[in-house]
C-alpha positions in Angstrom: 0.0 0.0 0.0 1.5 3.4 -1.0 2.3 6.2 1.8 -0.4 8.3 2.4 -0.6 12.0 0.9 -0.1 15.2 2.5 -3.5 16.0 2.6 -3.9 12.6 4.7 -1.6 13.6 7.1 -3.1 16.9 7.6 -6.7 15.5 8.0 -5.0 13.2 10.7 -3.0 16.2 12.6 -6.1 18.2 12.5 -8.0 15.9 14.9 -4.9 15.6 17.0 -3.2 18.5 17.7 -6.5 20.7 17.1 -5.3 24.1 18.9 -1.8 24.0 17.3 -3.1 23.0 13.6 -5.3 26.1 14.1 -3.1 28.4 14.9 -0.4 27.5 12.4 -1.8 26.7 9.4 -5.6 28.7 9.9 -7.5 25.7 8.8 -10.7 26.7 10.7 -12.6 24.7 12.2 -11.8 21.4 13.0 -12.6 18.7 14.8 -11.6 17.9 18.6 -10.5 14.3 19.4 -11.5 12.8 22.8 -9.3 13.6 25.1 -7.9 15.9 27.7 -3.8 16.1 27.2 -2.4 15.7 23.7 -1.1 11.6 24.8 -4.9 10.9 25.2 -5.7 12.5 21.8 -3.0 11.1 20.0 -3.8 7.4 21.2 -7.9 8.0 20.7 -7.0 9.2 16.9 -4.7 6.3 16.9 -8.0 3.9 16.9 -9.6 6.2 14.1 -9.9 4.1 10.7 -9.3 6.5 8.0 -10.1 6.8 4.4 -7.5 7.3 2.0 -7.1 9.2 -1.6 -7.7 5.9 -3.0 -10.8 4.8 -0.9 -8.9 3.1 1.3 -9.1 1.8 5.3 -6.5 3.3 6.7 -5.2 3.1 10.4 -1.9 4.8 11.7 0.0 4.3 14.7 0.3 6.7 17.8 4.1 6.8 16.9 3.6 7.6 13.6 1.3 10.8 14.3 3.8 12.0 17.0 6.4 12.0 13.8 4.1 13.3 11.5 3.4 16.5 14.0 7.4 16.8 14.9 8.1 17.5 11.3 5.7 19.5 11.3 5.9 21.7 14.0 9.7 22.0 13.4 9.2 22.4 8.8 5.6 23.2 8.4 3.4 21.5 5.7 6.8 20.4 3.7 8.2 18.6 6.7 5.1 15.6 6.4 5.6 16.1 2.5 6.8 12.5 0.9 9.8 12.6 -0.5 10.6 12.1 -4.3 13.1 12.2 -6.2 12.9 15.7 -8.1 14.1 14.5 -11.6 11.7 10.9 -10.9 9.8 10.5 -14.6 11.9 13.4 -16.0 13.7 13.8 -19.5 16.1 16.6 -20.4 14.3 17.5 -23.4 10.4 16.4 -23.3 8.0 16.0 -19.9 5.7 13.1 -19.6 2.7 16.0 -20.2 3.9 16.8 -23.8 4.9 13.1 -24.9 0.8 12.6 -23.4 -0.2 15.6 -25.7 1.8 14.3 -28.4 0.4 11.0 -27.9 -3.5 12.4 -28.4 -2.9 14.5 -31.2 -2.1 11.5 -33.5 -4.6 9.0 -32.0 -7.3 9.8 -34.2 -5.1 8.6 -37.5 -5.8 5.5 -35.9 -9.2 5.1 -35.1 -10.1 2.8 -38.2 -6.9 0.4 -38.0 -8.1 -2.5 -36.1 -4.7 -2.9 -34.4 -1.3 -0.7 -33.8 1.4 -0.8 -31.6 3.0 2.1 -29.6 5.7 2.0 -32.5 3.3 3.0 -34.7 2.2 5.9 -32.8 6.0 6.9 -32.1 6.6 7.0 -36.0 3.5 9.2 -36.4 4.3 11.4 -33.8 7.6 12.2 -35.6 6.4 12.2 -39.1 3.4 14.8 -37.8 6.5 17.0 -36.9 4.7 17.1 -33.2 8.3 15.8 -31.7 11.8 15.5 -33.2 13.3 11.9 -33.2 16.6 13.9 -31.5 14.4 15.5 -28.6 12.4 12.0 -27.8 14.4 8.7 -28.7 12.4 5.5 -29.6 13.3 3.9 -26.1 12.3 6.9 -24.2 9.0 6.7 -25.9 8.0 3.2 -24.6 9.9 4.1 -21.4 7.0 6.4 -21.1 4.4 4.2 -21.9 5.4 1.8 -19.6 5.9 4.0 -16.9 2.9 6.4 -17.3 0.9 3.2 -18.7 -0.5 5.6 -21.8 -1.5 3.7 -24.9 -2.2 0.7 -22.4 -6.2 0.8 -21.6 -7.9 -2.1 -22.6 -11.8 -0.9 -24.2 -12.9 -2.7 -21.9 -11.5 -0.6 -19.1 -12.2 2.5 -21.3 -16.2 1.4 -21.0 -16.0 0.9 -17.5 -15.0 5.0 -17.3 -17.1 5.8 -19.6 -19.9 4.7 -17.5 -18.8 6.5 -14.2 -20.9 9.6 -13.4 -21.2 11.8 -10.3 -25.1 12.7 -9.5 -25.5 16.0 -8.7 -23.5 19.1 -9.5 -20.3 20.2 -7.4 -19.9 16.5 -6.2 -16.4 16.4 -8.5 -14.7 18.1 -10.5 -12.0 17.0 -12.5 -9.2 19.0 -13.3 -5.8 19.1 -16.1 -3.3 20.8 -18.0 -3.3 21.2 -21.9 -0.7 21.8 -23.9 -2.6 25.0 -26.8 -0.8 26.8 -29.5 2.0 28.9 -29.9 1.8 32.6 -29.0 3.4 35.7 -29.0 5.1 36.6 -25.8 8.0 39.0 -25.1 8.8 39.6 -28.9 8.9 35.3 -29.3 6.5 32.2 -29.5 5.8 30.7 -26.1 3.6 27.6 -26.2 0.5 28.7 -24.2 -1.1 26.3 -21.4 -5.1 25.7 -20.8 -6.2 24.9 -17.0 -9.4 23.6 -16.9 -11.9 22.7 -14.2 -15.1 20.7 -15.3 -18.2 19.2 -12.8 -18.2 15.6 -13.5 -22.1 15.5 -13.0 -23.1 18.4 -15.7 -20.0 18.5 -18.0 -20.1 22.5 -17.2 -17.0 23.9 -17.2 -16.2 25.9 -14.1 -13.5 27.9 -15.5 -11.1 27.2 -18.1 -7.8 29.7 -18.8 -5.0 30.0 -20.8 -1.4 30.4 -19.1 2.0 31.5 -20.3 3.0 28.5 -17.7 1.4 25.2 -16.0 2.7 26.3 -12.7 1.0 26.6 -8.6 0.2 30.3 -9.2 -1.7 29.5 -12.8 -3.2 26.8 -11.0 -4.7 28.9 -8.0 -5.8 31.5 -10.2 -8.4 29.7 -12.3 -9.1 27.4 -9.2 -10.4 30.8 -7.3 -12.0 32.1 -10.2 -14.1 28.5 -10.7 -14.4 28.9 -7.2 -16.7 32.0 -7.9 -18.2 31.0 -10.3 -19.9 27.4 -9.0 -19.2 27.6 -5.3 -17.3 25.1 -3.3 -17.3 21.1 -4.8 -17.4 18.2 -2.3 -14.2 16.7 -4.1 -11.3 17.7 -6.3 -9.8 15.2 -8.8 -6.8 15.8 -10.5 -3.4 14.2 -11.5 0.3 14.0 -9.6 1.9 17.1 -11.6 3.9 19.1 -9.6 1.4 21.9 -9.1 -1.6 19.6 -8.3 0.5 17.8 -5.3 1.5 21.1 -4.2 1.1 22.1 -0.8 -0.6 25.3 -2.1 -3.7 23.3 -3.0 -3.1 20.7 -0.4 -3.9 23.5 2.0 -6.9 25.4 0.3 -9.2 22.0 0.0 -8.5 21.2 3.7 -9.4 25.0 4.6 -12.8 24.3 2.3 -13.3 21.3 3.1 -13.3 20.0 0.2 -11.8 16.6 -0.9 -8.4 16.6 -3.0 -7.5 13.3 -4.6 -5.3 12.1 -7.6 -5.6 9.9 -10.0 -3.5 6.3 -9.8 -0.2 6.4 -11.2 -0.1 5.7 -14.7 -3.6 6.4 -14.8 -3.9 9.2 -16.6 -7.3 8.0 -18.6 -8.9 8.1 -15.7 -9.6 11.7 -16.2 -12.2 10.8 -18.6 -14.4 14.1 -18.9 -11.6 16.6 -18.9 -9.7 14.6 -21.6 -12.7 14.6 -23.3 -13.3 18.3 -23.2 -9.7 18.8 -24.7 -10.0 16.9 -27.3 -13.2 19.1 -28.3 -11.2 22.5 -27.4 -8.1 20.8 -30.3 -10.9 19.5 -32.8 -13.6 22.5 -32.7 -11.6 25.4 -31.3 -8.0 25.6 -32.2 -8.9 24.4 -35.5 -10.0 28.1 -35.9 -8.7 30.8 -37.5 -7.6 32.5 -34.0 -5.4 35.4 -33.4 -2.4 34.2 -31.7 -1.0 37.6 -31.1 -1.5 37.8 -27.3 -2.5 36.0 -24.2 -5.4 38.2 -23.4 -6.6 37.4 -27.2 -6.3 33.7 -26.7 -8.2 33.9 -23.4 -11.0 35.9 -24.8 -11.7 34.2 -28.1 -11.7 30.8 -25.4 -14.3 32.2 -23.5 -16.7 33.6 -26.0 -16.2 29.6 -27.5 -16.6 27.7 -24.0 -20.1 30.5 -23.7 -21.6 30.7 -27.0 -20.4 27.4 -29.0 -19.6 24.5 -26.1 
């Protein structure tokens, strides 16, 4: 069973060590755990069976949750952080979100072939021009593949997603990172970067924005902006990118309330309805005649689309 998350850990602390959590880290109000010093607390949440990211029972020792809260009184949220390796499912020249761009763009060439392999999608993907052969070798490519398990859902598994639906509005959404086109930035061409939130329930898009970069900041913008817009969800699903496991958001949806979880490693399709909403932005939207001068005229020829034409 994997380590839990950060935002685990924090739900834990918060019944434990209540008036410190509080005063640190502002997460309003929060639960008290049974108990009048911290050793009876720490030993009643001890007993507590937990729920993790995944949906699973969890239990955790009173030894644990005493380590947990000395790294964090001592290094705040980054002390009960798990550690991984920086460069962990990193190349030099291409990141496992462009090769998973790259690999969508061409899918549809095959859509007719009864059967290809993921060397038939690498060859496309350098004869589309999408990816040199010198920036992504052949063995990188099914390194990827392997490691990030794209081009591996079975239909029958694709079905099975297909089928999943939340019931009401604000229960989930699901949220993601699209690589767009080229624009003009700073006298040169910068590829631009869509964040997108969507509600599982009504496929409504609670706000979707176009970034000069898919970093924390971008991220917490359009997350406060969808935030205005539709109100607070129950849950929050989105992948292990650097800014979606940051301790930024980490903190916001346990201030909210609200429920942060990530998809399963090398699960990417699992993001059903977002994926699907890009590939209708690539196929309906940037097939358009757009004007790529600015970022301001991206983002506004995005929104009239997502209001007038989605």
């Amino acid at each position: 069973m994997k380590n839990p998350s950060t935002y685990l850990k924090m739900r834990v602390l918060s019944w434990s060590f209540t008036s410190f959590i509080a005063r640190s880290c502002n997460l309003g109000a929060i639960n008290n755990a049974p108990g009048e010093t911290q050793q009876e607390r720490i030993h009643n949440v001890a007993d507590i069976l937990w729920t993790d990211d995944d949906g699973n029972s969890r239990k955790f020792t009173w030894r644990t949750i005493y380590t947990w809260h000395y790294r964090y009184k001592n290094h705040g949220v980054t002390g009960v952080e798990p550690s991984v390796r920086k460069d962990k499912g990193n190349t030099r020249k291409v990141s496992p979100e462009q090769l998973v761009e790259a690999v969508n763009q061409v899918l549809h060439h095959f859509k007719k072939v009864k059967s290809y392999n993921k060397t038939d999608v690498y060859r496309k993907i350098i004869e589309e021009g999408i990816i040199s052969r010198i920036d992504l070798a052949a063995t990188t490519f099914y390194r990827f593949c392997r490691d990030y398990g794209i081009l591996s859902a079975t239909k029958e598994e694709s079905k099975k997603r297909l089928a999943f639906s939340m019931k009401y509005a604000n229960d989930l959404w699901q949220g993601d990172t699209m690589f767009g086109p080229y624009i003009s930035y700073k006298g040169s061409k910068i590829q631009a970067k869509l964040i997108c939130f969507i509600d599982d329930a009504s496929r409504v898009i609670c706000h979707g924005e176009f970034f000069i970069s898919d970093s924390t900041s971008s991220l917490m913008s359009i997350l406060k902006s969808a935030l205005y817009k539709r109100g607070i969800p129950k849950q929050i699903y989105v992948d292990n990118g650097s800014n979606y496991s940051s301790r930024e958001l980490t903190l916001v949806c346990a201030r909210l309330g609200c429920v942060l979880t990530h998809t399963p490693v090398r699960d990417g399709a699992s993001k059903g309805k977002v994926e699907r909403f890009f590939r209708t932005v690539r196929l309906n939207f940037l097939n358009k005649n757009l004007d790529l001068s600015s970022l301001d005229k991206l983002n506004q020829q995005f929104t009239q689309w997502v209001e007038n034409d989605y």
